[in-house]
MITISE-485915 format. One line per 2 residues: number of its first residue (from 1); their letters; for each residue x, y, z of N, C-alpha, C, CB. Coordinates in steps of 0.1 Angstrom, whole numbers, plus 2048, in hexadecimal, padded with zeros to 3 digits. Glycine has a CB too. Layout:
<recs>
NUM) A) X/Y/Z/X/Y/Z/X/Y/Z/X/Y/Z | ...
</recs>
This chain:
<recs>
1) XX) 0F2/4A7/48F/0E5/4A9/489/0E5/4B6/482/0DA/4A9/495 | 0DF/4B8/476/0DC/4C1/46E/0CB/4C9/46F/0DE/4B9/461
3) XX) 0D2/4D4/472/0C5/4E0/476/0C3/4E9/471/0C5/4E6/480 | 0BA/4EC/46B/0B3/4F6/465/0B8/4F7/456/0B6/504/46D
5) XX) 0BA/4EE/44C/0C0/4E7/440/0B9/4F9/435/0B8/4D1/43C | 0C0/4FF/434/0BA/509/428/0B2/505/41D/0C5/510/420
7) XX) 0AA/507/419/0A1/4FD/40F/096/507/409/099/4EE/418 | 097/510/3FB/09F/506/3F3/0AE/50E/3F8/09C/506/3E1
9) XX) 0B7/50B/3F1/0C7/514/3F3/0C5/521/3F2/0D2/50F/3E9 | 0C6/529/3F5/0C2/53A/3F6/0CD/53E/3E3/0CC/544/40C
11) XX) 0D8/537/3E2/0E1/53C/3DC/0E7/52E/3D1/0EB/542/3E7 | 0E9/537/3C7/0F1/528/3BF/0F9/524/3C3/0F6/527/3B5
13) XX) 0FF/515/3C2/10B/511/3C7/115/50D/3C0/109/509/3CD | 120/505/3C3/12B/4FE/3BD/130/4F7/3C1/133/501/3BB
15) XX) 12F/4E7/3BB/134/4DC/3C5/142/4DA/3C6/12F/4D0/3C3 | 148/4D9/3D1/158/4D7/3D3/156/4CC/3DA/160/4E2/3DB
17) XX) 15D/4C6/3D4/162/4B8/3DE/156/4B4/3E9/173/4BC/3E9 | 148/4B6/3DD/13B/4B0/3E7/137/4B8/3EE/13E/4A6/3F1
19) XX) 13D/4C5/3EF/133/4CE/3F9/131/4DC/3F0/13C/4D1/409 | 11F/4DC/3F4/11C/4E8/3EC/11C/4F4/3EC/113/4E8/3E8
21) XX) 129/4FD/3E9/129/508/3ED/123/517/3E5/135/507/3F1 | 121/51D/3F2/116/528/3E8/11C/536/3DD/10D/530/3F5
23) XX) 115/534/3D7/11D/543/3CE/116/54F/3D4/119/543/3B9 | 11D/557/3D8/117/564/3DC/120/570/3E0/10E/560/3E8
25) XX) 119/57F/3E2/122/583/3E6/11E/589/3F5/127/58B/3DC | 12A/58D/3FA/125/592/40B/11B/599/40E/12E/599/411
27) XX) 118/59F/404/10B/5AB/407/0FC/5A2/408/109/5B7/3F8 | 0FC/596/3FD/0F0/58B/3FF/0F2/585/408/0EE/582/3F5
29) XX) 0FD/580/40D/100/575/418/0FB/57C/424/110/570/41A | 0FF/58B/42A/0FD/58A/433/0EB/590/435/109/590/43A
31) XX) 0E8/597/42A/0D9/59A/427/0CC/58D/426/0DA/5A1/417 | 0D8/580/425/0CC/573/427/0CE/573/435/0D0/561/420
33) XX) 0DE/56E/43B/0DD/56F/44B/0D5/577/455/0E7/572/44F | 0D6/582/44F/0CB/58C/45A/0BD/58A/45A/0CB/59D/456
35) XX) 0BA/586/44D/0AA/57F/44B/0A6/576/452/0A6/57A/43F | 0B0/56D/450/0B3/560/459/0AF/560/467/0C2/55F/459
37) XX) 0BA/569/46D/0B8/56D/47E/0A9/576/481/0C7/578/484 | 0A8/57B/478/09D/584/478/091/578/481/099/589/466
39) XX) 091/56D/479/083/565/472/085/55C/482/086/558/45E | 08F/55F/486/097/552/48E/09B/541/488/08D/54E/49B
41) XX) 098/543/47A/098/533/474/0A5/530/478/095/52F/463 | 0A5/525/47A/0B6/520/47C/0BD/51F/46E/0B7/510/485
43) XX) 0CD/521/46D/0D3/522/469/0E1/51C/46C/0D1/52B/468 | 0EA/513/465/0F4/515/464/0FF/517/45B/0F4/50F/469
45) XX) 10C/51D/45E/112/522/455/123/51C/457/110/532/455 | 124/517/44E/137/516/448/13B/51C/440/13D/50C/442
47) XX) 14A/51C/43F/153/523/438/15A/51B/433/159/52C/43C | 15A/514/427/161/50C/422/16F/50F/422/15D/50B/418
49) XX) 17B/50E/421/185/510/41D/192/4FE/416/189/519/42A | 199/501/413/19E/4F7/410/1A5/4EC/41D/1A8/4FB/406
51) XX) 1A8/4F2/42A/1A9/4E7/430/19C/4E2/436/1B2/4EA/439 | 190/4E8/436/181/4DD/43A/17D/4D8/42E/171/4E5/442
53) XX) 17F/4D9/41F/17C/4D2/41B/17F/4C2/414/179/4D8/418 | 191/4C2/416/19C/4BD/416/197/4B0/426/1A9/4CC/417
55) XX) 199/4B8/428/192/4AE/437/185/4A6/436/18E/4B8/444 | 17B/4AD/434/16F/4A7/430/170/4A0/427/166/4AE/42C
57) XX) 175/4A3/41C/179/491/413/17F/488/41A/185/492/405 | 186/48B/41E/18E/47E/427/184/473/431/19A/487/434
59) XX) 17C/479/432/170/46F/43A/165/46C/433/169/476/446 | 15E/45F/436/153/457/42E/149/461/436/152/443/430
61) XX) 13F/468/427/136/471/42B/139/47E/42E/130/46C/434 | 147/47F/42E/14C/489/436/140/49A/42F/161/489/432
63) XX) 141/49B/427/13E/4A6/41E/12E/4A6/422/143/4A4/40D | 125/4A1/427/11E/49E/42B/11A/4A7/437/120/493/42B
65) XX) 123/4A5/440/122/4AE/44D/11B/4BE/44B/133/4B0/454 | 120/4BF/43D/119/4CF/43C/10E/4D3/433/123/4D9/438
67) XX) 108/4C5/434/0F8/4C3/42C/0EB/4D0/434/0F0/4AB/430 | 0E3/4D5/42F/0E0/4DD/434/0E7/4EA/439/0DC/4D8/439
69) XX) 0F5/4F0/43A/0F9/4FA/43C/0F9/504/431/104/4F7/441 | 0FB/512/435/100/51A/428/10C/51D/426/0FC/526/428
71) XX) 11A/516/41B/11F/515/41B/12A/51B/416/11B/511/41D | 136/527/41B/137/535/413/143/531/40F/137/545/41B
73) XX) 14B/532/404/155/533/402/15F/539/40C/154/539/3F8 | 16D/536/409/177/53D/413/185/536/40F/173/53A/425
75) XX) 18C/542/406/198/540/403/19F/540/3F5/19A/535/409 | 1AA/542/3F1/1AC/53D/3E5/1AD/535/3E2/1B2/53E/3E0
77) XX) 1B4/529/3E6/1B0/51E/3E2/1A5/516/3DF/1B4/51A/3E7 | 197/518/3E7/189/51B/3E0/186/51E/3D7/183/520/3E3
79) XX) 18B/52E/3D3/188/534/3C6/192/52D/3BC/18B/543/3C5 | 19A/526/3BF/1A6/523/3B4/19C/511/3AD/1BD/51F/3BF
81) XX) 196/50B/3B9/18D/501/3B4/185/504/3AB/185/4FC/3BD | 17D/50D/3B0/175/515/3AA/173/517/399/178/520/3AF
83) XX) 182/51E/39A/181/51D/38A/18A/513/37D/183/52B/386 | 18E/50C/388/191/4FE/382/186/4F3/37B/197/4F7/38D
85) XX) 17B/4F5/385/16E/4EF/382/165/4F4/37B/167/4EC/38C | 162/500/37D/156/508/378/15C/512/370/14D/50E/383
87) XX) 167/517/36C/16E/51D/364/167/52E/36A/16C/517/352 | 162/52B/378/15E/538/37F/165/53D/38B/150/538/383
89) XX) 16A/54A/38E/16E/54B/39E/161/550/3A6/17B/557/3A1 | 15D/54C/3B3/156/54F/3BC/155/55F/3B7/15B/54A/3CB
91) XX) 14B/568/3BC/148/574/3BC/150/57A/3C5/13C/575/3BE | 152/577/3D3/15C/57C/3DC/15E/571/3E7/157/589/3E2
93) XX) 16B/579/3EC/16C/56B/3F7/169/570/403/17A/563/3F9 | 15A/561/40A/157/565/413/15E/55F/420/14B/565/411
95) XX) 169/562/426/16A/560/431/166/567/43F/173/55F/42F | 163/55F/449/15C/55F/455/164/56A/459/15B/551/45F
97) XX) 170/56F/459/173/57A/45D/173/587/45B/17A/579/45E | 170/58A/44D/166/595/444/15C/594/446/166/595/437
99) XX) 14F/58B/448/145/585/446/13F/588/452/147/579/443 | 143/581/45C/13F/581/46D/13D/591/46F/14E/57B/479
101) XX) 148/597/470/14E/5AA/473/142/5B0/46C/160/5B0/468 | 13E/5AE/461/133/5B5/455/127/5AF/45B/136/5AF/444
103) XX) 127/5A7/45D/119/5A2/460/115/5A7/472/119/58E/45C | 11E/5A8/47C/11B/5AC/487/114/5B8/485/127/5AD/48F
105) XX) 11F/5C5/47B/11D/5D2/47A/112/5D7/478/124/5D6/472 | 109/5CE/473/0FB/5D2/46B/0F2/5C9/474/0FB/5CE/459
107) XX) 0F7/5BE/47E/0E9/5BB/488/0E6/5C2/48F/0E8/5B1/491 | 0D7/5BE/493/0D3/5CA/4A4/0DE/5CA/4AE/0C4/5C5/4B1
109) XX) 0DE/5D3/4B1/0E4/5D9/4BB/0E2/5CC/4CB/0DC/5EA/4BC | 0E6/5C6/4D2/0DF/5BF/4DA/0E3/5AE/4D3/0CF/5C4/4D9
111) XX) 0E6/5A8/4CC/0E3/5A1/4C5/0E7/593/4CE/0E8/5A4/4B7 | 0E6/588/4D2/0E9/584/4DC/0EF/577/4D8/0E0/585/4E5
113) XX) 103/578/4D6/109/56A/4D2/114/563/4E1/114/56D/4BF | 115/559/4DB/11B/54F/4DF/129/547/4DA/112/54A/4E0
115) XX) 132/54B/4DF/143/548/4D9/146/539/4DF/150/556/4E1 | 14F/536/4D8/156/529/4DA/161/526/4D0/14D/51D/4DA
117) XX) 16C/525/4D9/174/51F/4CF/185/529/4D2/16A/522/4BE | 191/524/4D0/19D/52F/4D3/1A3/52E/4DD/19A/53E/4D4
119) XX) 1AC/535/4DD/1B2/534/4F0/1A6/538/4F7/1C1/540/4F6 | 1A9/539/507/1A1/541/50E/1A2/550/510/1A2/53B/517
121) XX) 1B0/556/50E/1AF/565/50E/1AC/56A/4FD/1BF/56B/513 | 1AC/563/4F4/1A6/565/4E7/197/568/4E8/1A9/558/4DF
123) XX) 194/55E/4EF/182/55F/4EE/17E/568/4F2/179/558/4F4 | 185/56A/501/17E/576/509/184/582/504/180/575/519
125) XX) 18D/586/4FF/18F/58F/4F9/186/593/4EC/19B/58E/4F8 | 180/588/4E3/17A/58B/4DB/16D/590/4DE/17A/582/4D4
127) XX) 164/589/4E8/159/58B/4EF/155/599/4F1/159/586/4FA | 167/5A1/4F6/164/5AB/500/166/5B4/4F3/16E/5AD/50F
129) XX) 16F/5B2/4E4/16B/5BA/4DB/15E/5B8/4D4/175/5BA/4D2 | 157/5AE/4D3/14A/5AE/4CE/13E/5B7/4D8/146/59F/4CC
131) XX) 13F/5B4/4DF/132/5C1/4E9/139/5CD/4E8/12F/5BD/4FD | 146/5D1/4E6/14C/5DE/4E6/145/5E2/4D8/15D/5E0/4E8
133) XX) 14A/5DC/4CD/14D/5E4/4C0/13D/5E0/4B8/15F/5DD/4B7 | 138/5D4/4B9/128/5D3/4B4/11F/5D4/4BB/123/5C8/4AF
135) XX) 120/5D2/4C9/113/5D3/4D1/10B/5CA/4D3/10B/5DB/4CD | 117/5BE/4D4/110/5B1/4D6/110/5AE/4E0/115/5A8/4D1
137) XX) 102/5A5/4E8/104/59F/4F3/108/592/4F4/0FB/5A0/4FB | 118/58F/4FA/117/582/4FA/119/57E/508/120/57B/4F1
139) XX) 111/56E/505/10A/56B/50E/111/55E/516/0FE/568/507 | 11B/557/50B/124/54F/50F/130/54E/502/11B/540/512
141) XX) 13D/54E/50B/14B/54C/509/156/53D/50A/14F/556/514 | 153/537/505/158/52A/507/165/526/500/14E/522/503
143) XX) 173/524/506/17D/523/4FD/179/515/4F5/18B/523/504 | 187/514/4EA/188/507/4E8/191/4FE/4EE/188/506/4DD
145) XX) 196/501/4F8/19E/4F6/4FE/19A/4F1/50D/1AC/4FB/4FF | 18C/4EC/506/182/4EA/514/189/4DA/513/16C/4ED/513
147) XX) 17E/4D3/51E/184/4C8/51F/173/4C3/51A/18D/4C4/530 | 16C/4C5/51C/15D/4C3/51D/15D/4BB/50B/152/4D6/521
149) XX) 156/4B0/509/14B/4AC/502/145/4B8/4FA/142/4A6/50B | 144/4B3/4EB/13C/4BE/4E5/130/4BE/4EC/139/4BC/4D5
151) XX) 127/4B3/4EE/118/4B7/4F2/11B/4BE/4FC/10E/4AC/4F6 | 123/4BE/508/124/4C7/50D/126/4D2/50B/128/4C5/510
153) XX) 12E/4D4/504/131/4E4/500/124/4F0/4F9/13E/4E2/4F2 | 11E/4E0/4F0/110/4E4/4E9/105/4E8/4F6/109/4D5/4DE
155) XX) 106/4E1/503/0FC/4E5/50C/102/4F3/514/0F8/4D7/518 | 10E/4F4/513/114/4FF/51A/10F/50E/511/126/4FC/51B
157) XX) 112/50B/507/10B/517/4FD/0FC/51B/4FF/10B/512/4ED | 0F6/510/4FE/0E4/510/502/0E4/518/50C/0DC/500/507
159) XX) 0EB/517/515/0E9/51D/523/0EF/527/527/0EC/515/52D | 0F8/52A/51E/0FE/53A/51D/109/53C/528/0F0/548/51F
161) XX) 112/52D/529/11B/52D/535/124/535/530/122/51F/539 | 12E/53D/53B/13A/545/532/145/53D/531/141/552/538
163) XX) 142/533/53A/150/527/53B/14C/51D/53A/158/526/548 | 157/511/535/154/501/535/160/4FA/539/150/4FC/527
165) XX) 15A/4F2/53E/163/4EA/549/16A/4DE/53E/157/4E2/557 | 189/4D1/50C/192/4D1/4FF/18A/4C8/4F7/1A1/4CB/500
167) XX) 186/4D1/4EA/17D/4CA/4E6/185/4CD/4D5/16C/4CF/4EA | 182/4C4/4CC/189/4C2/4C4/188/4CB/4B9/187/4B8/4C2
169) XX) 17A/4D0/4BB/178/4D1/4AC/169/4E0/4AA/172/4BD/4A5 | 16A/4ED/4AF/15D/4F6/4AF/157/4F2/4A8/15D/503/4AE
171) XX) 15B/4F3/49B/152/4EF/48A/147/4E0/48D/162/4EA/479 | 14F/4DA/495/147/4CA/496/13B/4CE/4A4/155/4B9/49B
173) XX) 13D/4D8/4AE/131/4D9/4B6/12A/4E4/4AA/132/4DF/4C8 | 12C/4ED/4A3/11D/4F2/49B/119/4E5/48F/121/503/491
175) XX) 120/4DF/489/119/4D6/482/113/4CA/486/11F/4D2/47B | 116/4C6/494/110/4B7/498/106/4BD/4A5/11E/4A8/49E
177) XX) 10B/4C9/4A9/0FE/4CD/4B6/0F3/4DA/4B4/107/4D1/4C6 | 0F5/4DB/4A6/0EC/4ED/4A9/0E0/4EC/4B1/0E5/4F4/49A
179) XX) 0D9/4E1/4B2/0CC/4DD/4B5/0CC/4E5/4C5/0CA/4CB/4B5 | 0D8/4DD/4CC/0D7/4DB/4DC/0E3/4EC/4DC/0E0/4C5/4E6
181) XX) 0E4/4F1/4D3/0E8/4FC/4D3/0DA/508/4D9/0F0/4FD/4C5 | 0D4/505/4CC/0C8/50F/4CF/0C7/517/4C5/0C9/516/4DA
183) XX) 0D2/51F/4C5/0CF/52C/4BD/0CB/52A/4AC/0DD/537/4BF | 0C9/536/4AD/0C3/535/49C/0C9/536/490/0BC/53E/499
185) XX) 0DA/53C/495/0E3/540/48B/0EF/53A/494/0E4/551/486 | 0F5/52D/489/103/525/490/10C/529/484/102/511/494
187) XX) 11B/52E/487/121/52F/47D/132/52B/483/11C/53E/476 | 136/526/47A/146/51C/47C/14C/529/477/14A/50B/470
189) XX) 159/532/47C/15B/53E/476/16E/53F/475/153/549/480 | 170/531/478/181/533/478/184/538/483/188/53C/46D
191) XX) 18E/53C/47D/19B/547/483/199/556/483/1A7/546/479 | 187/557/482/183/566/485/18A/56A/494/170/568/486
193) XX) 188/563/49E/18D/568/4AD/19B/56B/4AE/18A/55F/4B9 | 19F/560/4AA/1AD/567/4AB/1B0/572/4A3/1B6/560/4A8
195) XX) 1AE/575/498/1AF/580/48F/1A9/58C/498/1A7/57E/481 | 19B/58D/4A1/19A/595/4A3/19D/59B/4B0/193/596/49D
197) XX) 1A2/592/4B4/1AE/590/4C4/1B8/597/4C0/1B4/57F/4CB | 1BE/597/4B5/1CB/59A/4AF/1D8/590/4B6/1CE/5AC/4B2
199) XX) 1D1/584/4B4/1D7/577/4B6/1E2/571/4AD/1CD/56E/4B6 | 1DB/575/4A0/1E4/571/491/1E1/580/487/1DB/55F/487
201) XX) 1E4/580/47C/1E7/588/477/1DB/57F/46A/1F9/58C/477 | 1D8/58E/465/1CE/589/456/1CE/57F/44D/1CE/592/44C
203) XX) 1CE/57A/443/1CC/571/439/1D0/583/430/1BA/566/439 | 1DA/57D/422/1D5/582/415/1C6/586/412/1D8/579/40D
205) XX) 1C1/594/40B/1B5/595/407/1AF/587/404/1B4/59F/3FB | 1B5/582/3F8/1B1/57E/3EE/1AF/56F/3F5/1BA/580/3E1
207) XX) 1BA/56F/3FC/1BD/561/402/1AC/55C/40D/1CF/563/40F | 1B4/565/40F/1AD/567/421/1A0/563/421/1AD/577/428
209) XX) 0D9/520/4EF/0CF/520/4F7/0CE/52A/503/0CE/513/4FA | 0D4/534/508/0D2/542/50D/0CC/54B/501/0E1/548/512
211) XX) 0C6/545/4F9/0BE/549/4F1/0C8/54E/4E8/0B4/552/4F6 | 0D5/550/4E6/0DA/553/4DF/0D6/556/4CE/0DF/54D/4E2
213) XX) 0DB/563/4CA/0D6/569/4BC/0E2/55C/4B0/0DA/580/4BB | 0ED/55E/4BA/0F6/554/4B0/104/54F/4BC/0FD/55F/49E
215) XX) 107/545/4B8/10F/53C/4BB/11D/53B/4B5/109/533/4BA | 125/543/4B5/133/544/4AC/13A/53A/4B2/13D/553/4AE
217) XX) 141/52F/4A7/14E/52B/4AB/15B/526/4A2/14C/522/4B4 | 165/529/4AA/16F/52D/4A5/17E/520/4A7/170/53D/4AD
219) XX) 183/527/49E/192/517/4A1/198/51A/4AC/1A3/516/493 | 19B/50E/4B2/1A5/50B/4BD/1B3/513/4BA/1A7/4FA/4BD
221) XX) 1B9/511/4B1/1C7/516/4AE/1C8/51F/4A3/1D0/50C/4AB | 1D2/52B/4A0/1D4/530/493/1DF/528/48B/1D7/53E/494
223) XX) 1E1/520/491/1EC/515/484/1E3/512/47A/1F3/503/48A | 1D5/50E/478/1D0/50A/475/1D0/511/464/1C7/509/47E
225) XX) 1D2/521/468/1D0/52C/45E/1DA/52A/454/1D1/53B/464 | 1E6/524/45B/1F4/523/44E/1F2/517/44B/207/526/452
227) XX) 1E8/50E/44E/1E4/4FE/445/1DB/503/438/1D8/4F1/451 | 1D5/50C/43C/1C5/50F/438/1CA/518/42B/1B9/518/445
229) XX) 1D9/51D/429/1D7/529/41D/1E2/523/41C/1D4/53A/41E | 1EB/51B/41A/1FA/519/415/1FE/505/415/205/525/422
231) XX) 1FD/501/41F/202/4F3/41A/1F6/4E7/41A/20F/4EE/425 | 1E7/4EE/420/1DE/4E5/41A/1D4/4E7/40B/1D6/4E3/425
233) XX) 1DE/4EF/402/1D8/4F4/3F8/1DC/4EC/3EA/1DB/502/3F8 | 1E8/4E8/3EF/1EA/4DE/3E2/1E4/4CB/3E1/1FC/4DE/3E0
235) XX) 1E4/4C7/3EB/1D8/4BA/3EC/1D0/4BD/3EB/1D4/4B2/3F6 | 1C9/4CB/3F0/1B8/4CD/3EF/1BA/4CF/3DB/1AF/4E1/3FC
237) XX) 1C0/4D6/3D7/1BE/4D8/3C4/1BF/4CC/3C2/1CA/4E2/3BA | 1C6/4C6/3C1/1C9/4B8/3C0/1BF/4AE/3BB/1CE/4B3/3CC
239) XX) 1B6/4AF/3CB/1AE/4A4/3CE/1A4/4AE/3C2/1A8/4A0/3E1 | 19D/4B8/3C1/196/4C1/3B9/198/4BA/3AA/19D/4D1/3BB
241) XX) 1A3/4BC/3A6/1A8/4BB/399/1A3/4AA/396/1BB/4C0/399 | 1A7/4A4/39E/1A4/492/39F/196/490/39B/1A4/48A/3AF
243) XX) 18E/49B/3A5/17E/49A/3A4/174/4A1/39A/17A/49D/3B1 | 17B/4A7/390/171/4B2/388/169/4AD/383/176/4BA/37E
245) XX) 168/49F/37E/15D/49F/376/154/497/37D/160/499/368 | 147/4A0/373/13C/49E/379/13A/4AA/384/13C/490/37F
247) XX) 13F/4B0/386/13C/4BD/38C/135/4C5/387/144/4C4/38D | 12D/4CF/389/121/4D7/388/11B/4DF/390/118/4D0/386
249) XX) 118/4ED/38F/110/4F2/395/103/4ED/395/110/4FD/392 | 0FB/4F4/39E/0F1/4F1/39D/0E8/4FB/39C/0F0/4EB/3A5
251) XX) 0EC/504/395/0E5/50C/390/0EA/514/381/0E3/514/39A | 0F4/510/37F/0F9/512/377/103/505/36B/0FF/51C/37D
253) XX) 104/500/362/107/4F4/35B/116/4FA/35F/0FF/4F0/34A | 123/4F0/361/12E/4F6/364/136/4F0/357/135/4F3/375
255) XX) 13C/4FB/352/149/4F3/346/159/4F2/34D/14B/4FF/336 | 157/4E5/34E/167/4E1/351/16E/4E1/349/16B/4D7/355
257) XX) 17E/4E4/34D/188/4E4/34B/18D/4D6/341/18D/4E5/356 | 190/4D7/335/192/4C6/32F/19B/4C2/338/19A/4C2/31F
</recs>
C-alpha cells in the first residue's frame, strides 16, 4: 500500500525506466523532509540506484511500487542515465548515506526512529551510534535476518520492539507496509548501516507505531554495494539506452540523444 503519495511532486523529475525521480539538491531534499516531519504528513522515501531500478523493470508493474514516494537519485550510473536521456546530470548525488547523516544533524534533538535491516551487531551498533552522535531516540532495532513476515516486521516497528522473532527484502516492508508502520517519515536507505557500523568501506564520491519520528531501513548484506556500482551497471545502461524514447521530464521537455 502506498502512503502519503507527495502531491503535487515538491521537485522536478526524470523518468528512468518508469520511475520518477527527483531533481534536487541535498539542501532542498532535506529542507522538504524536515517540513515533512515537522507537519507529521507521511512520507516515503527511495533511493534509486541502478540495481532497484534494473530490478523493478524486471517485474510486471514493477516501477510502480514507488508511485507516491520521493524519489532521490543515487549513483553514477543514475547520473550516467541521466544524461544519456536528458542530455542533463542530476544536480548531486543523493545517496541515503550522505543524505540520512545530514538530515539526522539538523533534526530535533530527541527525534524518535526505528531501524531494520543488516546483521544484528550492524544494527545495534548503528542504533547505539545514532543516539550517541544525533540525539536520536530509537525506539526499535530490528535486524534483517529475522525470520518474521514483513507484516510482521511492519507491526514490530509500530510497537517499537527492539527484537523480532529473515525477511527478504527492508525496501519491500517501507513500500508495501508504511501504513501498519505508522510513522510519518519511512525511508529505504541501503547500505547506510553498514557504512556507518564500519561494516564496508564507502562508495566513490561520485559513485557512491511507537510513535516513531522515522523508520530507517537498511540492506540485509553489503554484497549488494559491489552489484549496485560495478557489475549491475551495464544491463541497467543497456536497458536505459533500449528505452529512451519517449522519455521526458516532467518539468522540463528532455532532448535526447539521436
Amino acid at each position: 500500500m502506498t502512503l502519503g503519495a507527495v502531491d503535487p511532486p515538491p521537485f522536478p523529475t526524470r523518468n528512468i525506466l518508469g520511475v520518477e525521480i527527483s531533481v534536487a539538491r541535498q539542501r532542498e531534499a532535506i529542507e522538504f523532509l524536515l517540513a515533512r516531519l515537522a507537519a507529521r504528513l507521511p512520507t516515503q522515501v527511495a533511493f534509486a540506484n541502478a540495481n532497484l531500478l534494473t530490478e523493478l523493470s524486471g517485474r510486471p508493474g514493477g516501477a510502480r511500487l514507488l508511485d507516491g514516494f520521493l524519489v532521490l537519485n543515487d549513483g553514477i550510473a543514475v547520473d550516467l542515465a541521466s544524461l544519456a536521456l536528458y542530455r542533463l546530470w542530476f544536480p548531486e548525488n543523493l545517496n541515503g548515506t550522505d543524505l540520512i547523516p545530514a538530515l539526522l544533524a539538523v533534526a530535533p534533538r530527541g527525534t524518535r526512529v526505528s531501524l531494520y535491516g543488516a546483521k544484528p551487531e550492524v544494527v545495534a551498533k548503528t542504533a547505539a551510534l545514532l543516539e550517541e552522535r544525533y540525539g536520536c531516540a530509537v525506539c526499535g532495532a530490528i535486524d534483517g535476518f529475522t525470520v518474521a513476515a514483513p507484516e510482521a516486521v511492519a507491526r514490530h516497528l509500530s510497537a517499537g520492539a527492539p527484537t523480532c522473532p529473515r525477511q527478504p527484502s527492508a525496501g519491500g516492508v517501507v513500500a508495501t507496509h508504511a501504513l501498519t508502520i505508522g510513522a510519518p517519515l519511512t525511508i529505504g536507505v541501503g547500505a547506510l548501516f553498514d557504512f556507518l557500523a564500519g561494516a564496508v568501506p564507502r562508495a566513490p564520491v561520485r559513485c557512491g507505531g511507537c510513535g516513531s519520528n522515522g523508520c530507517i531501513a537498511g540492506r540485509r548484506s553489503p554484497g549488494a554495494c559491489a552489484r549496485r556500482y560495478t557489475i549491475g551497471m551495464a544491463p541497467f545502461l543497456s536497458l536505459c539506452c533500449g528505452r529512451r524514447g519517449g522519455r521526458e521530464c516532467t518539468r522540463r521537455p528532455a532532448r535526447l540523444l539521436p
